[in-house]
N, C-alpha and C positions, 0 to 999 in steps of 0.2 A: 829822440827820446826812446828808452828801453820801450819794449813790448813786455806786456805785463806776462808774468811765471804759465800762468792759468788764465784757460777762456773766462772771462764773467761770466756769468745770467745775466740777463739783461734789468733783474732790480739793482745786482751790482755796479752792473755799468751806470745806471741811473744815478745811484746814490755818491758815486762818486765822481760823474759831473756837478750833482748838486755842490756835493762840497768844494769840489776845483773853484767855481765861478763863484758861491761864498767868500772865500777865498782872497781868489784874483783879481772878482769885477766882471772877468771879460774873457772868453776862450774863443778860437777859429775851429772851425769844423777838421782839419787837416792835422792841426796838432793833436785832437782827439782822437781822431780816427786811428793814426800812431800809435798813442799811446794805450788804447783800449783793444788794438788788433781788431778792429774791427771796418768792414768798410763807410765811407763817407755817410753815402747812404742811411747806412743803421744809427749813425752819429745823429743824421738830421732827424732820421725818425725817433731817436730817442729825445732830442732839442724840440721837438713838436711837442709828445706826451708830456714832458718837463713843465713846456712852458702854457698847457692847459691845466695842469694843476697851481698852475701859478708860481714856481719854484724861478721862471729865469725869462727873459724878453729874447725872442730869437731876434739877429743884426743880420746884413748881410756877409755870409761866411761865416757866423758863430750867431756867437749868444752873449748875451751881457747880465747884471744885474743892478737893477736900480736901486740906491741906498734906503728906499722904505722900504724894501724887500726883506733886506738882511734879518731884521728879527723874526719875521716870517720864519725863512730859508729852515732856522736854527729850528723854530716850534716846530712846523711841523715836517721837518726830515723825516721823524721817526717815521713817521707814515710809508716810506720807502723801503728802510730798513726791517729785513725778514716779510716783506712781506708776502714771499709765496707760504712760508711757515706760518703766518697770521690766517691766510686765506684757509689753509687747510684748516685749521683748529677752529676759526668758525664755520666752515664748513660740518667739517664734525660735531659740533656744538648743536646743529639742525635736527639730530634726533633726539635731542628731549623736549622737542617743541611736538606740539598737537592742537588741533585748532581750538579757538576760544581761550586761548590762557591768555593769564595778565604776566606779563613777565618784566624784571630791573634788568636794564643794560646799565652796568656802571664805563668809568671812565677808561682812559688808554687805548693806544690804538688799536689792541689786538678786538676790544670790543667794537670798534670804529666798525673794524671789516665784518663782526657777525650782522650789526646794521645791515650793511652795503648787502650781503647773504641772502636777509630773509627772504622766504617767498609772501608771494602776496596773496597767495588762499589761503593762509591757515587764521585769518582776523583777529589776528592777535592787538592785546591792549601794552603797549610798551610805555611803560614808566621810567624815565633818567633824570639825571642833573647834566648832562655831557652833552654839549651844544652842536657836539659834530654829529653824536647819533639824532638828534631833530635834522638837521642839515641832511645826512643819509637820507632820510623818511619822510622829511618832507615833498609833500604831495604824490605818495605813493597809497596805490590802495591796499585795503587789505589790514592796516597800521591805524591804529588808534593813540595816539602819544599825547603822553602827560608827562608833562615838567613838572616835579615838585617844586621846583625855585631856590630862591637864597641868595648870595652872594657870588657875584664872581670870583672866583680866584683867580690872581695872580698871575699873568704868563701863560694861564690856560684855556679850556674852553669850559672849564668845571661850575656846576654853578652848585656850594654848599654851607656850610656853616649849619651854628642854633636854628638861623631862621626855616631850614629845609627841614630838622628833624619832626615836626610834627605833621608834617604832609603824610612824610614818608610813614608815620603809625595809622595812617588811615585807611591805606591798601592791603591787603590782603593779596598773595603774588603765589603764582604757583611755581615758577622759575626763575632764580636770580643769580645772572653770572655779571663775575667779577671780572677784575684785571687786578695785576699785582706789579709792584717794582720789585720785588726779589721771590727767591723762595730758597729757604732753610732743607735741603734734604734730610742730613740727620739728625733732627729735630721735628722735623715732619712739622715746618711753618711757611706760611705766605707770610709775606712780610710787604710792609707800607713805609712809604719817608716821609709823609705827611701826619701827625698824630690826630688830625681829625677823623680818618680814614676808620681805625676799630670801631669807632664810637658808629657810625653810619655802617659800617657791616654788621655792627652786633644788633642794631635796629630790623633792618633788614632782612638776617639771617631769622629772629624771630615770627617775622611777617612772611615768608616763602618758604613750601614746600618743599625743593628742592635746592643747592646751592652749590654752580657748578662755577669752578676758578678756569679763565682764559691766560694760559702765558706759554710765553714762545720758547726755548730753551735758554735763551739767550740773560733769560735772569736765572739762572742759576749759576753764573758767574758775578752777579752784583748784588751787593751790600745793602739792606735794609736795616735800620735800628729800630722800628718797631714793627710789633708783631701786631698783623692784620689778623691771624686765624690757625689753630694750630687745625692739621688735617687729621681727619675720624672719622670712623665707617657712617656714612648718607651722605659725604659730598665725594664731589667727583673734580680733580682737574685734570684738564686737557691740554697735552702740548706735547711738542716734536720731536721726532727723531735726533735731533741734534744733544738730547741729556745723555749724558754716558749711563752705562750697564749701572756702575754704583752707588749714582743716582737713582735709578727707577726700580732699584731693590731697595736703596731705603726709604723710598718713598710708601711702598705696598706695605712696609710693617707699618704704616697709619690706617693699614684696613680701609682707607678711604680708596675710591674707584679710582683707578689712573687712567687713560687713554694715551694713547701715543702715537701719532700721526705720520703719515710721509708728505713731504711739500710735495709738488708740481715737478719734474725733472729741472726744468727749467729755470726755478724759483719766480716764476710768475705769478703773480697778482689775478685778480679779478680781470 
């Protein structure tokens, strides 16, 4: 097999093991090592990390994947993909925190990783519906988490609907960051493909002080048909160096705060 154009980082290389053995079923350590330029070695050590997230069963000489796996594989890929760009933005994301706030982590993964971020002096009260940030937080100190509740959705780890809106009026939040499936540059919009989505940020937006959006550059090449939030001077979002120049000039005419991050050289993760 060709050796690939360019070195990965190694969430590249990850993510596209992941998808090979989705795939496949089944890869050898040899063929990968080939195909990724990388040596054996770094194959298995990537086939370890792989397969403690749960993504693949390492075999002798490779790795397999088992067919309850697959839907897995599929949900939570994203979790791989950008995420040294994820890690930075919530990183970044860490100074509008100050101890004692109540603060909403909403859903997607880039919120995933400010979870995984926090530190554990600042005693913050964290309120979501997103069952991966309890999973991050669970039993960590420092974190006070409350579930508003509702309904599962779907495919995901979300838990919303009617039944969550009226939790969610009962708290008062001093920071509440989002995630987004698109964003509209010029138009200065976040954008959602879920239509339940405005209705729970328009809740929320009312109840926090502050309202800061998490996304990676990478939705500003994908399609949203509804509009979550158009941007305006007091919010703030955060995200990567990967937006072009004509981007993050029409973003500033929304007078909303921009930030704009560098990943890891690497594009490494946590």
């Amino acid at each position: 097999m060709p050796l690939p154009m360019k070195k990965l980082s190694r969430n590249e290389r990850r993510e596209t093991i992941r998808s090979l053995v989705a795939e496949r079923g089944n890869l050898h350590v040899e063929e990968l090592s080939e195909r990724l330029g990388v040596t054996t070695m770094t194959v298995r050590r990537d086939l370890a990390a792989l397969e403690d997230l749960g993504f693949l069963v390492r075999t002798y000489g490779g790795c397999s994947v088992l067919p309850t796996m697959v839907r897995q594989l599929t949900s939570v890929g994203r979790e791989l993909q950008q995420a040294g760009e994820k890690t930075a933005i919530a990183r970044a994301a860490l100074r509008y925190l100050s101890a004692g706030q109540a603060i909403y982590i909403d859903t997607g993964s880039t919120c995933s990783h400010l979870a995984r971020v926090l530190p554990d002096h600042l005693d913050l009260r964290v309120f979501t519906n997103n069952l991966k940030v309890v999973s991050e937080l669970s039993g960590r100190d420092g974190c006070d988490v409350i579930v508003y509740g509702g309904r599962l959705r779907k495919g995901s780890s979300h838990l919303g609907g009617e039944i969550a809106l009226p939790r969610m009026q009962d708290f008062l939040l001093d920071v509440a960051f989002f995630g987004a499936d698109a964003v509209e540059p010029t138009r200065g919009e976040v954008r959602a493909t879920s239509t339940e989505s405005p209705v729970i940020f328009r809740v929320l937006e009312m109840q926090a002080t502050r309202q800061v959006f998490l996304v990676d550059s990478t939705k500003f090449r994908k399609r949203g048909s509804v509009v979550l939030a158009k941007l305006h001077p007091g919010m703030t979002l955060i995200t990567d160096s990967g937006i072009h120049e004509d981007e993050r000039m029409l973003l500033q005419k929304s007078a909303a705060e921009i930030v704009i991050v560098d990943p890891p050289e690497d594009g490494a993760g946590p």
